[in-house]
N, C-alpha and C positions, 0 to 999 in steps of 0.2 A: 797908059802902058798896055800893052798888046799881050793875050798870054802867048801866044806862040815867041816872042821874045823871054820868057821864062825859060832859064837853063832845065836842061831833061837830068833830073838824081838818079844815080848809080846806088845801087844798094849792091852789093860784093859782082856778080855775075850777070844782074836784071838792072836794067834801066827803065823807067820809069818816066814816061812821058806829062809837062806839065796838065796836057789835058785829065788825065787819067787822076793827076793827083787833084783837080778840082773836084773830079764827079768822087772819089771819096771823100772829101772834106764836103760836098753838100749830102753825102748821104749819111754823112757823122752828124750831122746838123737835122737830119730831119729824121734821124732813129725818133728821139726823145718826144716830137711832135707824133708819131706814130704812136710811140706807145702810150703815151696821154692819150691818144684816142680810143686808144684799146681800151684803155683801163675804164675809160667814163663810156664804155660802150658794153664794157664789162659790168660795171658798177649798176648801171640804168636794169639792165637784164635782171642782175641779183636783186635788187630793189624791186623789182616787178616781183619776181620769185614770194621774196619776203612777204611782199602784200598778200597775195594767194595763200601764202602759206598762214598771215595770221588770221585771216579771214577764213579760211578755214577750222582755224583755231578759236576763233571766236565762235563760229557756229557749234564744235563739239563742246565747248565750257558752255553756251547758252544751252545745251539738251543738257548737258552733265545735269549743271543748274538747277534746268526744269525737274529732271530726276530728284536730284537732291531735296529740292521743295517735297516732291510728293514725299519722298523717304520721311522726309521733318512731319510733312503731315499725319501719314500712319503713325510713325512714333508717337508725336505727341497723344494721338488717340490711345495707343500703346501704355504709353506714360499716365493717362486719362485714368486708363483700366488698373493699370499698375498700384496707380495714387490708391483708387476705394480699395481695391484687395490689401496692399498692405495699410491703408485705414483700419481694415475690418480686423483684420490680423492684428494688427498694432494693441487693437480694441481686447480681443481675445489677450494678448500678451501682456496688456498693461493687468486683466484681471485676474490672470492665469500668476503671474507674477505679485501681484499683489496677496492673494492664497496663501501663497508660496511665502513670501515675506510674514503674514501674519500667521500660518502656522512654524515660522521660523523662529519668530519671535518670542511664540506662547514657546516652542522646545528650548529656548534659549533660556526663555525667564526661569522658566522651569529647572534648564542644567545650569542655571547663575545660582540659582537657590539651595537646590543640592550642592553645587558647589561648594557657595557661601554656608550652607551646613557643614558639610566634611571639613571646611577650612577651618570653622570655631571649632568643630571638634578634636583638630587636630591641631589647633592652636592650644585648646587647652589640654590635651595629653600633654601635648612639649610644653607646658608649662606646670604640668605636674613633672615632666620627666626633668626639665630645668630646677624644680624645685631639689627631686634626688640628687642632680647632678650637684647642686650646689649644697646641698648639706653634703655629700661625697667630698665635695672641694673644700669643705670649713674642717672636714675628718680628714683628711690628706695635709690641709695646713699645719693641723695639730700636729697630725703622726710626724711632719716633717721640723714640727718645733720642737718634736720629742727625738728628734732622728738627731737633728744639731746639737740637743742636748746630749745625748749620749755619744755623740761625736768628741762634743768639746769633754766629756768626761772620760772616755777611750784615750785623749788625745795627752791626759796628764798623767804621769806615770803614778803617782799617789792613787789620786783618784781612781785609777784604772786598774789599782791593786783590790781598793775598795770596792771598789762594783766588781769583782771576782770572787770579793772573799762575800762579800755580800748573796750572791748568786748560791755557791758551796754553802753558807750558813742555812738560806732557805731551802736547801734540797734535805740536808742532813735534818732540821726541824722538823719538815713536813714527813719524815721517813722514820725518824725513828721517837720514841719515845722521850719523857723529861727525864733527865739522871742518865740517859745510855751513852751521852756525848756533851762533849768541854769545850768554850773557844779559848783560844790564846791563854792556854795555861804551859805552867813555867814547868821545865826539866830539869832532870841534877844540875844537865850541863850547862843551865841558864837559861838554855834555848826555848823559844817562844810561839809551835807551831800554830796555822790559821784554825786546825780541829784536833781531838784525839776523840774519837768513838771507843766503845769502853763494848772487849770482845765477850764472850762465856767462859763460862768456865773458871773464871777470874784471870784467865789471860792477860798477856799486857795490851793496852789500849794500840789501836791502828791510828797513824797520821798521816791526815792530809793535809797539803800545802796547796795553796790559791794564789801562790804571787809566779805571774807565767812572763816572760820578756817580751814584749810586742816589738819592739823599738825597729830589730830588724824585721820583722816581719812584715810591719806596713810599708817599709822600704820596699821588700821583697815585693810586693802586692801594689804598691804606685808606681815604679820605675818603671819604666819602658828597654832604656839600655840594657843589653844583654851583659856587658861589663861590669855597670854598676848590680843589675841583679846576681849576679854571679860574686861580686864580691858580700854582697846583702845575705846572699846563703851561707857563704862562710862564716860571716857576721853571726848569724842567729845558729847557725850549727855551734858557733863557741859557746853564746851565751846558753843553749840550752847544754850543752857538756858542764857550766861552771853550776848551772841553778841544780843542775842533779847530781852532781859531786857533793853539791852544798848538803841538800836533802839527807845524801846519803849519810855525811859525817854529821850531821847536827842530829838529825831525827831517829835515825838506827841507833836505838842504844839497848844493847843484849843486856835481856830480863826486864826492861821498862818500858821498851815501846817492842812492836812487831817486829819483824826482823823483813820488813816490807810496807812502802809508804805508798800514798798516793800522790800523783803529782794533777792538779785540775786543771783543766784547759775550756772556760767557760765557753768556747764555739763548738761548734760542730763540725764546719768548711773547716777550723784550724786543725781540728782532731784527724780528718780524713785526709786533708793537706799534708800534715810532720808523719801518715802512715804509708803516706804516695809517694811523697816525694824523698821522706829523709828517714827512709830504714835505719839508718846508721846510728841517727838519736836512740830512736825503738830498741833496737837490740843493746843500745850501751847502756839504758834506762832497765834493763830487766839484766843484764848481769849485776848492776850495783844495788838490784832490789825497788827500784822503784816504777811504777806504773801508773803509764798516764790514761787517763778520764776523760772523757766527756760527761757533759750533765747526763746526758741519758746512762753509761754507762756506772755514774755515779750513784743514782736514783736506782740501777740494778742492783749495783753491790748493797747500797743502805736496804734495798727491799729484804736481800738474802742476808744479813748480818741480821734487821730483825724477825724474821723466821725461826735464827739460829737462837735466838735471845727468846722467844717466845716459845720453843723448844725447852731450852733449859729451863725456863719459868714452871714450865707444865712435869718437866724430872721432877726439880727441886718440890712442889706441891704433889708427886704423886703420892706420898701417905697420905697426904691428908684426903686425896681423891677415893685412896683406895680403904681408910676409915671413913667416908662419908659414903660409900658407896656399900661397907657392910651394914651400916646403921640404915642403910634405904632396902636391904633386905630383910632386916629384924622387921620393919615396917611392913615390906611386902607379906611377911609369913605372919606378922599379925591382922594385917587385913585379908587373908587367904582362912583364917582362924576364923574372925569374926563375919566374911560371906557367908561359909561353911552354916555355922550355925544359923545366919538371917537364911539359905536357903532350906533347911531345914525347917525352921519355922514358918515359913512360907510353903514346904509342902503339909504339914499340920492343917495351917489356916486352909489350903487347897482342899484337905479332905473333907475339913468341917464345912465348906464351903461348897461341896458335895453334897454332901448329907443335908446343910441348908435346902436347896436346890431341890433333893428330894420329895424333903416334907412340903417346898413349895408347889411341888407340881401334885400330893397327894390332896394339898388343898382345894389346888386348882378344881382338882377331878370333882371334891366333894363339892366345891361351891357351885361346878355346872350341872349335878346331879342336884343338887339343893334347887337351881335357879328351874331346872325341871319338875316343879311339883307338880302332884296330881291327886283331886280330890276322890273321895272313898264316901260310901256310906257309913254309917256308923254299927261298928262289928264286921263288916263286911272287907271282903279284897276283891280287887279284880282278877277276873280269868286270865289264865295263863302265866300270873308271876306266880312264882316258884319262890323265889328268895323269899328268905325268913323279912318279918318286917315287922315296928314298933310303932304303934301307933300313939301319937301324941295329939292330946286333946285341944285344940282351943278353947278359949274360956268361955267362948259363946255355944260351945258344944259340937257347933256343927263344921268348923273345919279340921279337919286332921292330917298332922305332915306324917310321913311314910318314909322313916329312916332306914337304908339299906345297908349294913356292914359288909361290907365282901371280906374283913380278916375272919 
């Protein structure tokens, strides 16, 4: 087939000859041969490039290299030097540290030892103070077996009259004398107070009463609720209105008791408690004549009731005081009598005693006139005496003493 027998394609306005469309379909055909040429003619160039460029590369890694060797080489001589100086160092260090370790060791043994002293000594103080502690704790077990017990004895009404009137008895013994005070003796009216103290004057006796109502009171003092304590005060506000009503009509009895009793209240806290808190007791307790006590205040009144009794004791004996006391001045004036006279005779013996004295000193004089002899011929005197003088012969003739009277 011919190309010119190929029909000519119309594309909208251009027609297009089949020649024309051959030479673009062989130049679509030989782009791709073109550019494979390019590209391995491309590739060849850069592959060239490449070798240069590592060849190049190679030569600065081979100087690098060589550098690098010498670098290793100084160092290692570096490293050479390095090595003996910290040898020598090392050397100093190990001995400088050793020193060091063994004067560490002598400060150590040294502050172990001290130590270990102070530790046994202070082991054994806490073990003396361990010893206090625990005799303190065998005295706290007791107090506390003594605490329980007077809990469980508080806690029974009996009992807890007893250890009151117990309390009241010990303080009236120790205060007053034997005979000034009675327990539980009987009245007209049968009644049976815990004491009657026996006043002056022959008065009638004062009674105290030792039975006190705890019952509400330790309600009062455990309760927490503000309800139940509030009814608990009410509670012991009665019982103490009925025990001092009681006092009052059993124990007042005009011309045989006081016309005012004692009412005890074996605390203290309870005493300052019914004065704090419940005036109202206090003031009804001293209209109907009775007054409440504490030990202490007890122990005051017995001090002054025996004052009052040791008072009356000293009235009642003052004749006789005041006869034994003329009888000790008939004494005095006769011992005033008989000085008198011993001084008297004592200036007597004084004079003779004088006069002794005297004659002893006239002796004197003669005995050292005496012990002064001096010898004389016989008939003869020496020149210049004057005084008369006796001559007395010895038996041998020839010595003669030479007595000089001056009367």
């Amino acid at each position: 087939m011919n190309i010119q027998d190929i029909p000519a394609v119309t594309i909208g306005s251009v027609t297009l000859s089949p020649l024309f469309l051959v030479a673009i379909a062989a130049v679509i055909l030989l782009l791709p041969v073109v550019a494979l040429i390019l590209v391995s003619v491309r590739g060849a160039a850069a592959r060239a490039r490449l070798m240069e460029e590592t060849a190049r590369r190679d030569e600065a890694a081979e100087a690098r290299l060589a550098e690098l060797l010498k670098a290793q080489a100084e160092m290692q001589g570096r490293l050479a030097t390095m090595a003996e100086v910290f040898g020598s160092r090392q050397a100093e260090l190990n001995q400088s540290i050793s020193q060091r370790l063994d004067g560490m060791t002598h400060r150590l043994g040294t502050t172990i030892t001290e130590q270990t002293k102070s530790t046994h000594d202070n082991l054994r103080t806490l073990q003396e103070r361990l010893a206090v502690i625990d005799a303190a704790q065998n005295n706290i077990q007791s107090l506390a077996k003594d605490v329980v017990g007077l809990q469980a004895i508080l806690s029974n009404k009996q009992t807890r009259g007893a250890f009151g009137q117990s309390r009241m008895e010990t303080i009236v013994a120790d205060g007053l004398p034997m005979g000034a005070y009675a327990f539980q003796t009987t009245l007209s009216n049968g009644s049976r107070p815990d004491c009657t103290i026996r006043m002056p004057n022959n008065s009638p006796p004062l009674v105290v009463d030792a039975k006190f109502p705890l019952e509400a009171w330790n309600v009062i003092r455990e309760t927490e609720n503000p309800e139940q304590k509030k009814a608990a005060s009410q509670q012991f506000r009665r019982d103490m209105e009925v025990h001092i009503r009681d006092i009052s009509e059993k124990y007042l009895i005009a011309g045989e008791t006081q016309d005012m009793a004692f009412l005890f209240v074996p605390s203290e806290s309870i005493f300052a408690e019914i004065h704090e808190n419940f005036e109202g007791i206090v003031q009804k307790a001293h209209r109907q004549k009775v007054v409440i006590v504490s030990p202490s205040l007890l122990m005051l009144s017995i001090q002054v009731i025996q004052a009052v009794l040791k008072d009356q004791r000293m009235r009642e004996q003052a004749h006789l005081i005041q006869g034994e006391v003329i009888r000790l001045m008939e004494d005095l004036g006769r011992l005033d009598d008989r000085t008198r006279k011993l001084q008297s005779h004592f200036l007597a013996a004084q004079k003779d005693v004088e006069m002794i004295i005297t004659s002893s000193d006239k002796l004197a004089k003669r005995g050292a006139k005496i012990e002064a002899m001096e010898f004389e011929t016989p008939g003869g005197r020496e020149d210049g005496d004057d005084a008369p003088s006796r001559a007395v012969e010895s038996r041998t003739g020839l010595l003669k003493l030479r007595v000089v009277d001056e009367d």
